[in-house]
Structures are given as structure tokens and as C-alpha cells.
Short mmCIF file of the C-alpha atoms (twelve columns), coordinates in Angstrom:
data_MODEL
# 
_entry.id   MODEL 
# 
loop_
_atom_site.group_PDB 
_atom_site.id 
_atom_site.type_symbol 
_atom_site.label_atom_id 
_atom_site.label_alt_id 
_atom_site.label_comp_id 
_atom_site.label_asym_id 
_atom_site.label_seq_id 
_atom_site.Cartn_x 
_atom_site.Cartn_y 
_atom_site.Cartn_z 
_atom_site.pdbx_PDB_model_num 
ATOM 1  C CA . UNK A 1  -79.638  139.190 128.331 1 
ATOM 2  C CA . UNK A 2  -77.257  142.164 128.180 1 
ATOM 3  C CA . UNK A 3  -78.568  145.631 128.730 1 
ATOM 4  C CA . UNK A 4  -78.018  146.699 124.844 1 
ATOM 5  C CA . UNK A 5  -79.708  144.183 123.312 1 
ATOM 6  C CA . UNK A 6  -82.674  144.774 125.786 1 
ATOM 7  C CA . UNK A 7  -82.066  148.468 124.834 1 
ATOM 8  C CA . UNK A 8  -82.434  147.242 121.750 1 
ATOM 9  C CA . UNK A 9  -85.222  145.024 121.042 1 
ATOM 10 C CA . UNK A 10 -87.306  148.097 123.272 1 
ATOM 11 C CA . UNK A 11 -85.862  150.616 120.236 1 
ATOM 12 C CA . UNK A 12 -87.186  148.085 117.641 1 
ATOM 13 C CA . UNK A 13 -90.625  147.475 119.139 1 
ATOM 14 C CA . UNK A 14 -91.330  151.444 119.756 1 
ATOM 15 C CA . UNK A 15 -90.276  152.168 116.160 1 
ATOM 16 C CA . UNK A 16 -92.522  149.147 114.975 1 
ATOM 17 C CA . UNK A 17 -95.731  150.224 116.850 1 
ATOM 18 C CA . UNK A 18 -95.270  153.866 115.825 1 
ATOM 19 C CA . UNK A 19 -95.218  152.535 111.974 1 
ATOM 20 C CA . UNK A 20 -97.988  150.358 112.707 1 
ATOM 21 C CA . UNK A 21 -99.985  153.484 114.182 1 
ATOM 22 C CA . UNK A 22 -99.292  155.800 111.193 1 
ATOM 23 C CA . UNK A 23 -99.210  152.970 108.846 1 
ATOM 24 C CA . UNK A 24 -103.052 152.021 109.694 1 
ATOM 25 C CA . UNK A 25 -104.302 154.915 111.254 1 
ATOM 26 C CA . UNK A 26 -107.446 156.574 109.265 1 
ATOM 27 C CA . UNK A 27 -106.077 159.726 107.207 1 
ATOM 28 C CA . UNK A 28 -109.970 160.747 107.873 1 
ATOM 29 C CA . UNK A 29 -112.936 159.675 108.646 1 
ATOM 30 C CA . UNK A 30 -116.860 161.116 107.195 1 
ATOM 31 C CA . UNK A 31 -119.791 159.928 108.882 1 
ATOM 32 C CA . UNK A 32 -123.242 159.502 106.566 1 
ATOM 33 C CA . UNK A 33 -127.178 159.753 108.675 1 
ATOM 34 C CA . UNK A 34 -130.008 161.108 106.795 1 
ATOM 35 C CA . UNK A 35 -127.963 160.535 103.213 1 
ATOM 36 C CA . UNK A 36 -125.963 163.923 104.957 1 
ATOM 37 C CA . UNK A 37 -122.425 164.247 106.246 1 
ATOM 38 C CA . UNK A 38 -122.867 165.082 109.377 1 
ATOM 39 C CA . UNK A 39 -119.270 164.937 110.718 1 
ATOM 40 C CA . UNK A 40 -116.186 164.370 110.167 1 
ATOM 41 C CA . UNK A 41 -112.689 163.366 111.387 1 
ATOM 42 C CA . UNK A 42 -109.332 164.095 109.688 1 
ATOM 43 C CA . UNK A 43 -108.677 166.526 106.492 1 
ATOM 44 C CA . UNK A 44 -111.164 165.818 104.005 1 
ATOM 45 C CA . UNK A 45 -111.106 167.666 101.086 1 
ATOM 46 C CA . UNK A 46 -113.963 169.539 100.247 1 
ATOM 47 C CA . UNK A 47 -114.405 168.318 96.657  1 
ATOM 48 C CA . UNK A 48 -114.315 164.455 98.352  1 
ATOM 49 C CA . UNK A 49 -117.124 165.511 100.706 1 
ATOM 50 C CA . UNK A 50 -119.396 167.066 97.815  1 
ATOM 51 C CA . UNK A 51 -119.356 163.485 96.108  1 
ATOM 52 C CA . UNK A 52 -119.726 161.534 99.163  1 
ATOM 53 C CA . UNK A 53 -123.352 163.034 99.281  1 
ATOM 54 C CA . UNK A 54 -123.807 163.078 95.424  1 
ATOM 55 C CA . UNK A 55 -123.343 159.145 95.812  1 
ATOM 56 C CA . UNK A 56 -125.064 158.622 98.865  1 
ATOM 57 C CA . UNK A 57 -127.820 160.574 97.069  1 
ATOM 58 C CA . UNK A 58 -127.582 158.335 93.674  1 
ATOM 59 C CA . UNK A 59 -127.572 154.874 96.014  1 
ATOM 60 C CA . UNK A 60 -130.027 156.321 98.627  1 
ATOM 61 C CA . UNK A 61 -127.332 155.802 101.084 1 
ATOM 62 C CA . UNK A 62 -128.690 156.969 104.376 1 
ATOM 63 C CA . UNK A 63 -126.237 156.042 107.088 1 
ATOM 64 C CA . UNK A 64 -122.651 154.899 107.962 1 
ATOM 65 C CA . UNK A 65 -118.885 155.743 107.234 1 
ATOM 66 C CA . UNK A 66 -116.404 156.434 104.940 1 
ATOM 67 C CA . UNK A 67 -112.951 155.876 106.051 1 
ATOM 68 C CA . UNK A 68 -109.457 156.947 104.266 1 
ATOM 69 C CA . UNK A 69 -106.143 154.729 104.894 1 
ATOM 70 C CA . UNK A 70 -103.211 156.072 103.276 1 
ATOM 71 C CA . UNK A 71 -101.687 152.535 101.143 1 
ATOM 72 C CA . UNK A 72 -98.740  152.410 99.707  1 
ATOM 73 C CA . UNK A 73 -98.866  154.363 96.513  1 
ATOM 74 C CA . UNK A 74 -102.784 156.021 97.122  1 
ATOM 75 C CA . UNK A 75 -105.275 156.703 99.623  1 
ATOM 76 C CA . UNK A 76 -107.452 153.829 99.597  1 
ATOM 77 C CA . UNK A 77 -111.472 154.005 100.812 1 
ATOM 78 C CA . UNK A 78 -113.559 151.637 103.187 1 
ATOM 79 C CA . UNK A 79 -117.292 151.823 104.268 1 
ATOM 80 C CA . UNK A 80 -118.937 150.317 106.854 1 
ATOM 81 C CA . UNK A 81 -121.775 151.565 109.332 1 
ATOM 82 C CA . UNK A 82 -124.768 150.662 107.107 1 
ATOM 83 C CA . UNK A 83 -123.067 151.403 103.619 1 
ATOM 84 C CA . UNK A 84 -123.266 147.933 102.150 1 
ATOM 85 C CA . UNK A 85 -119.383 146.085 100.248 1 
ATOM 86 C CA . UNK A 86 -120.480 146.681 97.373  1 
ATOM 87 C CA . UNK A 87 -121.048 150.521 97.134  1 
ATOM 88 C CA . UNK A 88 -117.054 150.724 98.101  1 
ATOM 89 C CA . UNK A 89 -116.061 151.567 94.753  1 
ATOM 90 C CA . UNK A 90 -118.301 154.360 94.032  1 
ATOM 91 C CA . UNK A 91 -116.221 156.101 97.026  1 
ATOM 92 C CA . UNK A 92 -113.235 154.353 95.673  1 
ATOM 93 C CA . UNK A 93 -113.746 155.906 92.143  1 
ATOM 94 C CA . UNK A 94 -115.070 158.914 93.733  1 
ATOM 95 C CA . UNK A 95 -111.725 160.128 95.043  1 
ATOM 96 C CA . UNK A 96 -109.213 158.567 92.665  1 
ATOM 97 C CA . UNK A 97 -111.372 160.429 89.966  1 
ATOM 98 C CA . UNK A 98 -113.282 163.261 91.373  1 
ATOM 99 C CA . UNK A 99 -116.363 164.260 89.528  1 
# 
């Protein structure tokens, strides 16, 4: 295989995993215990973080995580850690429209 196209494929693949690490990389990341945020990771805004507790306080949320992945046209919101599927959307709904 000739040097450039080695050169070449390398160029491809380093520009392809630094998409893929930006691409699906958490824009930020709140952790829940005791129905409190008790850390997080990233830039949160502080509005987001007052109704991550107001809705972990009207489902009696008491642990896990809320993570933030920048999609293609809007930040878009997944739980896990003890926050159970279906509670998503209140976080979902909580950012797109704040309260």
C-alpha cells in the first residue's frame, strides 16, 4: 500500500474518532442521592439544576443521573442510575421548556 494512502486512511480514522468523541460525549452530567444534586460534571445551567430537584421532588426520585448529549438540532436528556425510563421526559420537558 503506498505511503499516502496509509497517510491517508490514518487522517480519516483520527478525524472519525475525534467526531465520534465530541459527537457522543456528555455535554454534562448531574448526579441525584437523597432526591439532592449532589454533583455535577459539565456546564449545567443553573435554571436546569433547580428543576432537576423540583422533579426529583414531585416523583420522589432519590438517586441516579441525568445526562446531556448534544443531538443534532437540541440537547437531548437520558437517566439512568436508579431514575426509572419512564421519568425521561419530565427531564426531557424540563430543559426544552424550563419551568
Amino acid at each position: 500500500m503506498p505511503l499516502e494512502l496509509s497517510l491517508a486512511i490514518l487522517g480519516l480514522t483520527l478525524i472519525l474518532a475525534v467526531w465520534y468523541t465530541i459527537r457522543f460525549s456528555a455535554h454534562f452530567t448531574i448526579e441525584i442521592s437523597g432526591g439532592k444534586i449532589v454533583g455535577t460534571r459539565g456546564e449545567a445551567p443553573e435554571s436546569f439544576l433547580k428543576d432537576v430537584e423540583t422533579v426529583c421532588k414531585l416523583w420522589s426520585i432519590q438517586r441516579g443521573k441525568v445526562k446531556a448529549f448534544r443531538g443534532p438540532r437540541r440537547i437531548r436528556i437520558e437517566v439512568g442510575g436508579g431514575i426509572d425510563k419512564r421519568h425521561r421526559q419530565a427531564f426531557q420537558t424540563a430543559w426544552d421548556h424550563p419551568m
